[in-house]
C-alpha positions as a Markdown table, in Angstrom:
| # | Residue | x | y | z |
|---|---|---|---|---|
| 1 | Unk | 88.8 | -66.6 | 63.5 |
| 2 | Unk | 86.4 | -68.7 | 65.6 |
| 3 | Unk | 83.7 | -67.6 | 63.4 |
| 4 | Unk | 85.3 | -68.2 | 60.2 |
| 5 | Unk | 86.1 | -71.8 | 61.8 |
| 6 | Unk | 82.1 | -72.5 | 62.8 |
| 7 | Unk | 81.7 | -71.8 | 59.0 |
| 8 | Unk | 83.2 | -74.9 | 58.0 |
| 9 | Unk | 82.1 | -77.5 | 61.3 |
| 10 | Unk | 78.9 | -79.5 | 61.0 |
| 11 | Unk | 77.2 | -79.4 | 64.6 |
| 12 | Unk | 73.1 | -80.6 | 64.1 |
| 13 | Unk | 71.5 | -83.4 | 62.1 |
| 14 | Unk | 69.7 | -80.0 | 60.1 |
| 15 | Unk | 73.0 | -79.2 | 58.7 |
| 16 | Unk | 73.7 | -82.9 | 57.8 |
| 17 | Unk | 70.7 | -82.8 | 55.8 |
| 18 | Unk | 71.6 | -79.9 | 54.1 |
| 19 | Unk | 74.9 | -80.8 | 53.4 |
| 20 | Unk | 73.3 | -84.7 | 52.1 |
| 21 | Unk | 70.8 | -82.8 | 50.0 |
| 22 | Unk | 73.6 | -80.7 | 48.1 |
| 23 | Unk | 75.2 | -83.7 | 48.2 |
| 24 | Unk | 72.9 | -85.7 | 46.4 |
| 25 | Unk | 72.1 | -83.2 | 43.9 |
| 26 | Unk | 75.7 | -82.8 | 42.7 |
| 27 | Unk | 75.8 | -87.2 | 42.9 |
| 28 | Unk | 72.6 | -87.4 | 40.2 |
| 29 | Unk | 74.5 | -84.7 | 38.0 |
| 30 | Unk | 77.2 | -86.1 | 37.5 |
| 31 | Unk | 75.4 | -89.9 | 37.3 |
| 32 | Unk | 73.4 | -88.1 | 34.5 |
| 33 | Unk | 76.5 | -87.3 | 32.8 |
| 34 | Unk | 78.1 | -90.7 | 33.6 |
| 35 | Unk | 75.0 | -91.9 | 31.8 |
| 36 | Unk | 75.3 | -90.0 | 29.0 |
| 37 | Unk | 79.2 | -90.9 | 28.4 |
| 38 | Unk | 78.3 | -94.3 | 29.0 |
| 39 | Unk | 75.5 | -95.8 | 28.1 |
| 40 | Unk | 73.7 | -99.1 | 28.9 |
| 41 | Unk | 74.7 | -101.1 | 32.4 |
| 42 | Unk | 78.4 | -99.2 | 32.7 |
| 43 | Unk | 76.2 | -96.0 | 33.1 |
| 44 | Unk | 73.6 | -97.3 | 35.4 |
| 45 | Unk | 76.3 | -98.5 | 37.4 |
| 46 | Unk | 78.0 | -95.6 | 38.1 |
| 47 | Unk | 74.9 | -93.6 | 39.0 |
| 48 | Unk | 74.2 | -95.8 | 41.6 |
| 49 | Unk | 77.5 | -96.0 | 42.6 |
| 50 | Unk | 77.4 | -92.0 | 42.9 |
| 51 | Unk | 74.7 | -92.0 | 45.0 |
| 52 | Unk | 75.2 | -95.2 | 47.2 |
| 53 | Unk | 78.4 | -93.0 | 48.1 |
| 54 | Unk | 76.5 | -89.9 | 49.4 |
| 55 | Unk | 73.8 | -92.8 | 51.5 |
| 56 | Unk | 77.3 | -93.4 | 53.4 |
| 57 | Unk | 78.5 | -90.0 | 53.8 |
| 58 | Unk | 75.2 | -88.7 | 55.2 |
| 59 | Unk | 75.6 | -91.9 | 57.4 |
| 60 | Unk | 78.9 | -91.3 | 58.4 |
| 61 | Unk | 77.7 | -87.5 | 59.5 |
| 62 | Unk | 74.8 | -88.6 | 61.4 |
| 63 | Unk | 77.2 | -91.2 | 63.4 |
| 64 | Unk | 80.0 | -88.2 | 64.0 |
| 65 | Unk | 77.5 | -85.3 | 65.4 |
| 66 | Unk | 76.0 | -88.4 | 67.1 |
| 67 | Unk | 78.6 | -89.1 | 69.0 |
| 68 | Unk | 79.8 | -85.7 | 69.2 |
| 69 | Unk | 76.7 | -84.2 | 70.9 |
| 70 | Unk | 77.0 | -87.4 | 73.3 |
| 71 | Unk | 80.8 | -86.8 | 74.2 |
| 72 | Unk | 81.0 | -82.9 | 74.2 |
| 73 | Unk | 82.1 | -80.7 | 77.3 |
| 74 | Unk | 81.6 | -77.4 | 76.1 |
């Protein structure tokens, strides 16, 4: 069960990259698509917006295995 666990826990900046990266890719889809649906500013907008929010989640990861690796007694 421990295994299955580690699976799902996010323990070195490597896998916050990779988990940003997939991330990002599946952020500038679906801006595409917002672009498509709506075009002009409204679409611009919300491609930013879906990638300004994966900037703060791969921030937000960093931060956590940050502190995590500083405060861990394993």
């Amino acid at each position: 069960m421990k295994k299955l666990a580690r699976l799902f826990q996010i323990k070195t900046k490597l896998e916050v990259f990779l988990v940003t990266y997939a991330l990002g890719l599946g952020a500038a889809e679906r801006g595409k698509d917002y672009m498509v649906q709506y075009p002009g500013n409204v679409g611009k907008m919300f491609f930013v917006l879906c990638t300004v929010a994966v900037f703060i989640a791969a921030a937000k990861m960093l931060e956590a295995v940050e502190l995590h690796q500083t405060f861990a007694v394993e």
